[in-house]
VEXDREN-2710 file (C-alpha; in Angstrom, 1 decimal):
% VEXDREN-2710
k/r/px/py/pz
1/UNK/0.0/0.0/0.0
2/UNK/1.5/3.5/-0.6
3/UNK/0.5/6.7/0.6
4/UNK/0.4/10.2/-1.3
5/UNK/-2.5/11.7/0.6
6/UNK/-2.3/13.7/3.5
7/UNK/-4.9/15.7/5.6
8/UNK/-8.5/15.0/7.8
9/UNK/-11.0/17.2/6.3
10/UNK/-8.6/19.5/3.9
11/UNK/-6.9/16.3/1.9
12/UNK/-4.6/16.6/-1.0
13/UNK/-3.0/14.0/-3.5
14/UNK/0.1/14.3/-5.6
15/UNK/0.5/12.4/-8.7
16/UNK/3.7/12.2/-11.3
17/UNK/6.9/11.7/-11.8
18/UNK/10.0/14.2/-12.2
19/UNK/10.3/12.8/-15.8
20/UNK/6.9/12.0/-16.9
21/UNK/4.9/14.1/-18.9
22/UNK/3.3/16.0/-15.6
23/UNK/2.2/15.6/-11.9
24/UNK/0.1/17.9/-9.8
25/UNK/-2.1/17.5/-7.0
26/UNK/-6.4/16.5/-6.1
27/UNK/-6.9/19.0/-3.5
28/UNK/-10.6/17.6/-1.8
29/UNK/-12.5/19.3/0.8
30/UNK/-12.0/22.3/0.2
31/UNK/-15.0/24.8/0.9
32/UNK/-17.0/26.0/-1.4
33/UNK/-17.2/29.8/-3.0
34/UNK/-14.0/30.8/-2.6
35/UNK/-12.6/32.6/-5.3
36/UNK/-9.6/30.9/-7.5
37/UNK/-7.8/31.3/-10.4
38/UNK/-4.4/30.3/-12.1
39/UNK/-3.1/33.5/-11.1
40/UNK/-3.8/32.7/-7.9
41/UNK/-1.7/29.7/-7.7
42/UNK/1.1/30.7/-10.1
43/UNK/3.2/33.7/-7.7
44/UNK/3.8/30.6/-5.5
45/UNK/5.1/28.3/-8.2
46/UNK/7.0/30.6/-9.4
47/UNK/9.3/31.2/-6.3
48/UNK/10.0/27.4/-6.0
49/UNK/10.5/27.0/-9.7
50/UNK/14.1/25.9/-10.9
51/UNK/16.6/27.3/-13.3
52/UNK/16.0/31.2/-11.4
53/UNK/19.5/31.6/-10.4
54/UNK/22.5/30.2/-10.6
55/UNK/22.0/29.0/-7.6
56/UNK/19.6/26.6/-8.2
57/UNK/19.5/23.6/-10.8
58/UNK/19.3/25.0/-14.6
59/UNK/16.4/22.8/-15.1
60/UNK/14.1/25.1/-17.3
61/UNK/10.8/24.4/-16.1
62/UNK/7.7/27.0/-16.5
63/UNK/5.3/25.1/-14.0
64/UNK/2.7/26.2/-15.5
65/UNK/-0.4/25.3/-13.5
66/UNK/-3.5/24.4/-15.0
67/UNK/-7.4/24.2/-12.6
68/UNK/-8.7/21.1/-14.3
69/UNK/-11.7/20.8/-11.9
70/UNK/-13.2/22.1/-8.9
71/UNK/-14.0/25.4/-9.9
72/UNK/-16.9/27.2/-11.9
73/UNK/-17.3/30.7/-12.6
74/UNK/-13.9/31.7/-11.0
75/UNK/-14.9/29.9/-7.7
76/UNK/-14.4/26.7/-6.0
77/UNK/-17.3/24.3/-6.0
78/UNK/-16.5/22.0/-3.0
79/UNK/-15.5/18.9/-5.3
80/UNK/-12.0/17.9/-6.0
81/UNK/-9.9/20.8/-7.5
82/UNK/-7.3/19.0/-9.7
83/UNK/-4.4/20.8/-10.9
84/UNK/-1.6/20.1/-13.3
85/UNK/2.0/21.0/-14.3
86/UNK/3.4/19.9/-17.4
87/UNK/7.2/19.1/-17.6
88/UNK/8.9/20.1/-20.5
89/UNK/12.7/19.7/-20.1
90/UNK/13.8/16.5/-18.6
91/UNK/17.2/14.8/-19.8
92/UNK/16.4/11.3/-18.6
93/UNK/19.8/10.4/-20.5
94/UNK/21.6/12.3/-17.7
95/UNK/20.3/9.0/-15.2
96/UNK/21.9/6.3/-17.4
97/UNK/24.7/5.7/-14.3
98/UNK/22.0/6.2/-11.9
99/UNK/20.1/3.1/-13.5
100/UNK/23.4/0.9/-13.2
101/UNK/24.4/1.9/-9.6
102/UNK/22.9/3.0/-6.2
103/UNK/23.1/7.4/-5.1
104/UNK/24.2/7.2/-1.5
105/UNK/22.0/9.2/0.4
106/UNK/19.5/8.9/-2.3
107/UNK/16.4/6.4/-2.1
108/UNK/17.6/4.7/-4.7
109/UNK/18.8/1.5/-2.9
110/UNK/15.2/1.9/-0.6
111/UNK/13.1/1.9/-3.7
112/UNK/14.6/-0.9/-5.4
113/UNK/14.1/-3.3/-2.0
114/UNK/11.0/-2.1/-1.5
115/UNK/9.6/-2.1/-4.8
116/UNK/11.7/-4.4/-6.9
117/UNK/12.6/-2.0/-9.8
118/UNK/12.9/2.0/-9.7
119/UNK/12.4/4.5/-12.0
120/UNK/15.8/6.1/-12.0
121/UNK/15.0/9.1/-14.3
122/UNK/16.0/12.1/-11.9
123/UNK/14.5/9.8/-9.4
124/UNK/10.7/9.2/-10.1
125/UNK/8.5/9.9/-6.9
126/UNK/11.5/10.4/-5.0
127/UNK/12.6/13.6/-6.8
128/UNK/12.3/17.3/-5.4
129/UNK/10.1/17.8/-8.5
130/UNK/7.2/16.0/-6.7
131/UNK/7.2/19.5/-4.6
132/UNK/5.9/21.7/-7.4
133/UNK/2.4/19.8/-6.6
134/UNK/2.3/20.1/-3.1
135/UNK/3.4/24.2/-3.5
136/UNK/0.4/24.5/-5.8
137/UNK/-2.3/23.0/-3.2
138/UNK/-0.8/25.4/-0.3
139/UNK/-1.4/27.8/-3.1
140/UNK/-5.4/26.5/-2.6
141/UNK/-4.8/26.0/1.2
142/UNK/-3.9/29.7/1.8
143/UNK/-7.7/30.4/0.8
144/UNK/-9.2/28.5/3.9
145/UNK/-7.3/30.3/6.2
146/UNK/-7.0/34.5/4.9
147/UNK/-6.5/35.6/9.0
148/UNK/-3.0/33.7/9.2
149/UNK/-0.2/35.4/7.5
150/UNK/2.8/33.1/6.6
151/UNK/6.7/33.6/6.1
152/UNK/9.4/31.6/5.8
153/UNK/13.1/32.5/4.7
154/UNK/16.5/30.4/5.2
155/UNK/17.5/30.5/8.7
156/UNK/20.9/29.0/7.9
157/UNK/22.7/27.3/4.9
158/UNK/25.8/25.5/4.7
159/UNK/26.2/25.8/8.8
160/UNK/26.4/29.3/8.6
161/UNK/23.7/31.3/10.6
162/UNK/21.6/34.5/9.8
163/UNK/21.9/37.3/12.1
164/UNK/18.2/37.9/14.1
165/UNK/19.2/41.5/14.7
166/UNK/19.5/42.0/11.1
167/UNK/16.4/40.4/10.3
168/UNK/14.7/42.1/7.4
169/UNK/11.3/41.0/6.1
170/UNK/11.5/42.4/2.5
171/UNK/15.2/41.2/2.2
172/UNK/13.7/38.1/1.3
173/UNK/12.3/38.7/-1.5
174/UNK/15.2/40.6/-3.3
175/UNK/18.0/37.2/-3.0
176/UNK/18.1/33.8/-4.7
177/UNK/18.3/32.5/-0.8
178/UNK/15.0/33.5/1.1
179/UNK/17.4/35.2/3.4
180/UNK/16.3/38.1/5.9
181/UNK/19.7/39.2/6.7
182/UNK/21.6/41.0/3.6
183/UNK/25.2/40.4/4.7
184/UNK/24.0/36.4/4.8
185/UNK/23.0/36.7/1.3
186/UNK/26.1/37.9/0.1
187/UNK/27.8/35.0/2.1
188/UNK/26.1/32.5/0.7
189/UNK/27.1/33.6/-2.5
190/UNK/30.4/32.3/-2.1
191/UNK/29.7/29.1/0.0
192/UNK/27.4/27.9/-3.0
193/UNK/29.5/28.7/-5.7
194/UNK/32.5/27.2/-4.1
195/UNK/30.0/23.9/-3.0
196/UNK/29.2/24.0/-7.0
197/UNK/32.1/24.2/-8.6
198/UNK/33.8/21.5/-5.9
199/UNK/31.0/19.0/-7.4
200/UNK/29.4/18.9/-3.8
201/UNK/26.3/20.2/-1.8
202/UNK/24.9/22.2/1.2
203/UNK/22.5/21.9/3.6
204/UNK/20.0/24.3/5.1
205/UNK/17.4/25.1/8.1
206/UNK/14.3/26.4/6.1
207/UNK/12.0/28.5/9.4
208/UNK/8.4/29.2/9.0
209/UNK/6.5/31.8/10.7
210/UNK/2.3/31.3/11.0
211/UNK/1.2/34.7/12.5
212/UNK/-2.6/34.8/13.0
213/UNK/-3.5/31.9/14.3
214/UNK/-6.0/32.1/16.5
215/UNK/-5.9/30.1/19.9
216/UNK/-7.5/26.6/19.9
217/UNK/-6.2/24.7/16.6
218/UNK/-5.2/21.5/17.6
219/UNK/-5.8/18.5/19.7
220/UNK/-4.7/17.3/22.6
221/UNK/-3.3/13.9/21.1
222/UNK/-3.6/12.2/18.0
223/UNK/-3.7/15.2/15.9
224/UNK/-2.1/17.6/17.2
225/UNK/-0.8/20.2/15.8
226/UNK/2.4/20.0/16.0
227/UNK/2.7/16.1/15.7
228/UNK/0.8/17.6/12.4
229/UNK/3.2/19.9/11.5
230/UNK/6.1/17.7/12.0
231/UNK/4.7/14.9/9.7
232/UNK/3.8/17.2/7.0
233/UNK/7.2/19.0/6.9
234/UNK/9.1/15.7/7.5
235/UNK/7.5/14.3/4.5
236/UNK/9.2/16.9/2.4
237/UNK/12.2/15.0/0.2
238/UNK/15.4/15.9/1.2
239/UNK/13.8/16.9/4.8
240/UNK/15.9/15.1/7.8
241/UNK/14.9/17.3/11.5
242/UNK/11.8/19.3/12.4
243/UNK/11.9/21.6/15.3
244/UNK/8.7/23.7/17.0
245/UNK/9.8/26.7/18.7
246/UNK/12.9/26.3/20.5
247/UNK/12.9/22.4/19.5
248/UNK/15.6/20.5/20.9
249/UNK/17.4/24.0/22.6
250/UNK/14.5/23.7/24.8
251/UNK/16.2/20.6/26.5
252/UNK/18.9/22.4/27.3
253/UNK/17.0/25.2/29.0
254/UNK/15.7/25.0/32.7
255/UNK/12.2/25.0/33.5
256/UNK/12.0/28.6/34.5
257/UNK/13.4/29.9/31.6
258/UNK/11.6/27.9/29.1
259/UNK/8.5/28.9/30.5
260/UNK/6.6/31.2/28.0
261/UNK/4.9/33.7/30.9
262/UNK/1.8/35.4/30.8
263/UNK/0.4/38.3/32.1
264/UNK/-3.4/39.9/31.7
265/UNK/-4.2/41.2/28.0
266/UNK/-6.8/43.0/26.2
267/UNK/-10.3/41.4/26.0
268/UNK/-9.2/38.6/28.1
269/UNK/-6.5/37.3/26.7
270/UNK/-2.7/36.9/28.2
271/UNK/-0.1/39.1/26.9
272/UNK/2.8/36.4/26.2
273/UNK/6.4/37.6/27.5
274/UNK/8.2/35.0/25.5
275/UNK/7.3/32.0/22.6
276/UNK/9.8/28.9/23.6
277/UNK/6.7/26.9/22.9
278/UNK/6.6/28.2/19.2
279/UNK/2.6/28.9/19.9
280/UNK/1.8/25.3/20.7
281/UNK/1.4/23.9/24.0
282/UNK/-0.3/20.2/24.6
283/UNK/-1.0/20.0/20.6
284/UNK/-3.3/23.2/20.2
285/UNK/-2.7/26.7/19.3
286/UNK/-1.6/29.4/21.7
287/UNK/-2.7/32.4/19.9
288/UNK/0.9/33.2/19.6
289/UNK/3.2/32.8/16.1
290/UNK/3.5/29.4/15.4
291/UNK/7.6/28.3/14.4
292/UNK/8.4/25.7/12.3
293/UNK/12.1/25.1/12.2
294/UNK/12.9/22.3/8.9
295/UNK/16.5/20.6/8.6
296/UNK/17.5/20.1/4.6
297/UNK/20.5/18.0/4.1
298/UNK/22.8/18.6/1.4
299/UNK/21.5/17.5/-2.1
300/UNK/22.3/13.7/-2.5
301/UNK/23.4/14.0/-6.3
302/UNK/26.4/15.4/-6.7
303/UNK/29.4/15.5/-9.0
304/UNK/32.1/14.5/-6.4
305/UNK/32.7/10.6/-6.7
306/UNK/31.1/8.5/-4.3
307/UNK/31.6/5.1/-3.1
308/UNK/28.6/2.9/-4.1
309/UNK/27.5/-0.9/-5.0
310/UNK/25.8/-1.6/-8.6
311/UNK/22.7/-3.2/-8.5
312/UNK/24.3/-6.6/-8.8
313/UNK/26.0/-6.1/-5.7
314/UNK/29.2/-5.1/-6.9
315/UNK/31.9/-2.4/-5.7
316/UNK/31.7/0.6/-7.8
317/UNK/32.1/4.6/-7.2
318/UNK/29.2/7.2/-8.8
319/UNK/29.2/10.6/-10.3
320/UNK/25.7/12.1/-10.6
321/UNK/26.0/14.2/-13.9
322/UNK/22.4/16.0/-15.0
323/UNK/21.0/19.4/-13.4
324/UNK/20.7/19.5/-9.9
325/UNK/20.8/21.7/-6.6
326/UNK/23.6/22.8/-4.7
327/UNK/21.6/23.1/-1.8
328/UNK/17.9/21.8/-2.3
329/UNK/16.7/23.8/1.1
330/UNK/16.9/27.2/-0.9
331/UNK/13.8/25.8/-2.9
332/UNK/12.3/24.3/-0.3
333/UNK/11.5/27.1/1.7
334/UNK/8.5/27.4/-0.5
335/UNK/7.5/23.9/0.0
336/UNK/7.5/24.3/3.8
337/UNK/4.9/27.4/3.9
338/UNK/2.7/25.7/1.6
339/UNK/3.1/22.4/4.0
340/UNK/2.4/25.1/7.1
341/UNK/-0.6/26.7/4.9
342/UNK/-2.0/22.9/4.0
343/UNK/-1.8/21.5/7.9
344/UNK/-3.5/25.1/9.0
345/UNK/-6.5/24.6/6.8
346/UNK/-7.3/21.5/7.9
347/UNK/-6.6/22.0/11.2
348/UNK/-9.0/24.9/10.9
349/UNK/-11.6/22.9/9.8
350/UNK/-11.6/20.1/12.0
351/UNK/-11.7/22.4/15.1
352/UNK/-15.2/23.8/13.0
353/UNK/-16.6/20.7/12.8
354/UNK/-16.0/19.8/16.7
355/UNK/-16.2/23.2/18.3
356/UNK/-18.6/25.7/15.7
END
């Protein structure tokens, strides 16, 4: 049995392969009457799309999205929105080592145990591409939920840290990095260009802001929210660590000082004097920003021989050749907000249908 669906009440599929014709995503449950359009969905495509900079892979790749269903008249219907994204420039002929030997670090070795053959152009189901169809039902997912306001930007890249006192908002927008902090930016410059043209990779920490959120989101258990949040940004390829709030610095932190104290508010609610809880606590919404912290490793293809076995078992070394990242968590900072935007909605909607 395999999985590609993932929400309660606000569910979405992907479909495709990174060298197949397209993929895209069935977004179901969302409510009806809300208006939607291409141009809607496309802003958010294109800031994940590849070949941008040359920091990214030269892939050339519109992702043009297409509504196939699901909406009349400019607004949604309440049945399954479908949505596609044609590819148009694969080189599968780049993957002709990659079908006679195993990418360490890659899922090729998993897939072939698991499945008994693999489909080794640029990695099938197991390539970043898959993303592009999750981006476009956040796109959808942003809809449900217009009183949260979402941001996320690389916190650090290649072990190298952004400064919070230089944080800048509309920074991010004007680099190739996501990157609040301009003197960052121009760092990273040079750590990716040097990780390039060594025929090696970088990793990242993507962070994720959800301002907005109103208190009582969650559950106390089985779904909660950030047990939610943690499974839908884990399930992001390339993805190895999530973090809420202070996330594993809160184990270093005593319990006075990882307290997050209150003190009487306006109209009855507590004015917060710090957010170590990243505005979760037992699984529900605090009222407070909710921070999502997401660990990319460094892109598993690389040019930079490897030691490897072939299929057959053998000893062998590999050299990744094609169009690839040199640090996949610079385009995945798009994927996490619209994984954020996707566990909000339905999280929104399941605490309507219990609570009203």
């Amino acid at each position: 049995m395999s999985f590609n669906t993932f929400g309660r009440v606000f569910r979405f599929t992907t479909w495709g392969e990174s060298h197949g014709p397209a993929l895209g995503a069935v977004v179901d449950g969302c409510p009806p009457g809300l208006s939607l359009s291409e141009a809607d969905i496309q802003p958010f495509l294109d800031a994940r799309r590849p070949g941008t900079s040359r920091f990214t892979t030269q892939r050339q790749e519109p992702d043009a999205v297409r509504i196939l269903s699901g909406v009349f008249e400019g607004r949604t219907t309440g049945t399954p929105i479908s949505l596609m994204i044609e590819n148009v420039d694969q080189r599968s002929k780049d993957y002709s080592e990659v079908a006679k030997a195993y990418r360490p670090g890659h899922a090729d070795y998993a897939y072939d145990k698991k499945y008994g053959f693999r489909d080794y152009r640029g990695g099938g189901r197991s390539s970043a591409r898959e993303t592009a169809a999750r981006v476009a039902a956040g796109a959808v997912a942003r809809l449900a939920i217009p009183e949260v306001t979402l941001i996320a930007y690389v916190a650090e890249l290649g072990g190298d840290c952004i400064d919070p006192a230089r944080f800048d908002a509309a920074e991010i927008a004007r680099n190739p990095f996501f990157c609040p902090d301009p003197e960052a930016a121009k760092r990273w410059e040079a750590k990716v260009d040097a990780a390039r043209k060594a025929g090696s990779s970088l990793g990242a920490v993507v962070e994720c802001v959800a301002t907005g959120v109103p208190a009582g989101w969650g559950a106390p258990l089985y779904a909660k929210l950030d047990s939610e949040l943690a499974a839908a940004c884990m399930s992001i390829n390339a993805v190895k660590g999530v973090e809420i709030g202070d996330g594993f610095a809160a184990a270093r932190l005593s319990g006075e000082r990882n307290a997050d104290p209150m003190r009487p508010g306006a109209n009855g609610d507590p004015e917060f004097l710090a957010n170590h809880a990243g505005g979760i606590a037992g699984g529900i919404s605090t009222g407070q920003p909710v921070v999502v912290r997401v660990a990319f490793k460094p892109t598993s293809s690389i040019l930079t021989p490897v030691e490897t076995i072939t299929r057959q078992g053998d000893a062998s070394e590999i050299i990744t050749k094609g169009r690839h990242d040199p640090c996949v968590g610079i385009r995945g900072t798009p994927v996490v907000e619209a994984m954020v935007a996707l566990v909000l909605a339905d999280q929104k909607l399941l605490h309507r249908a219990q609570c009203g």
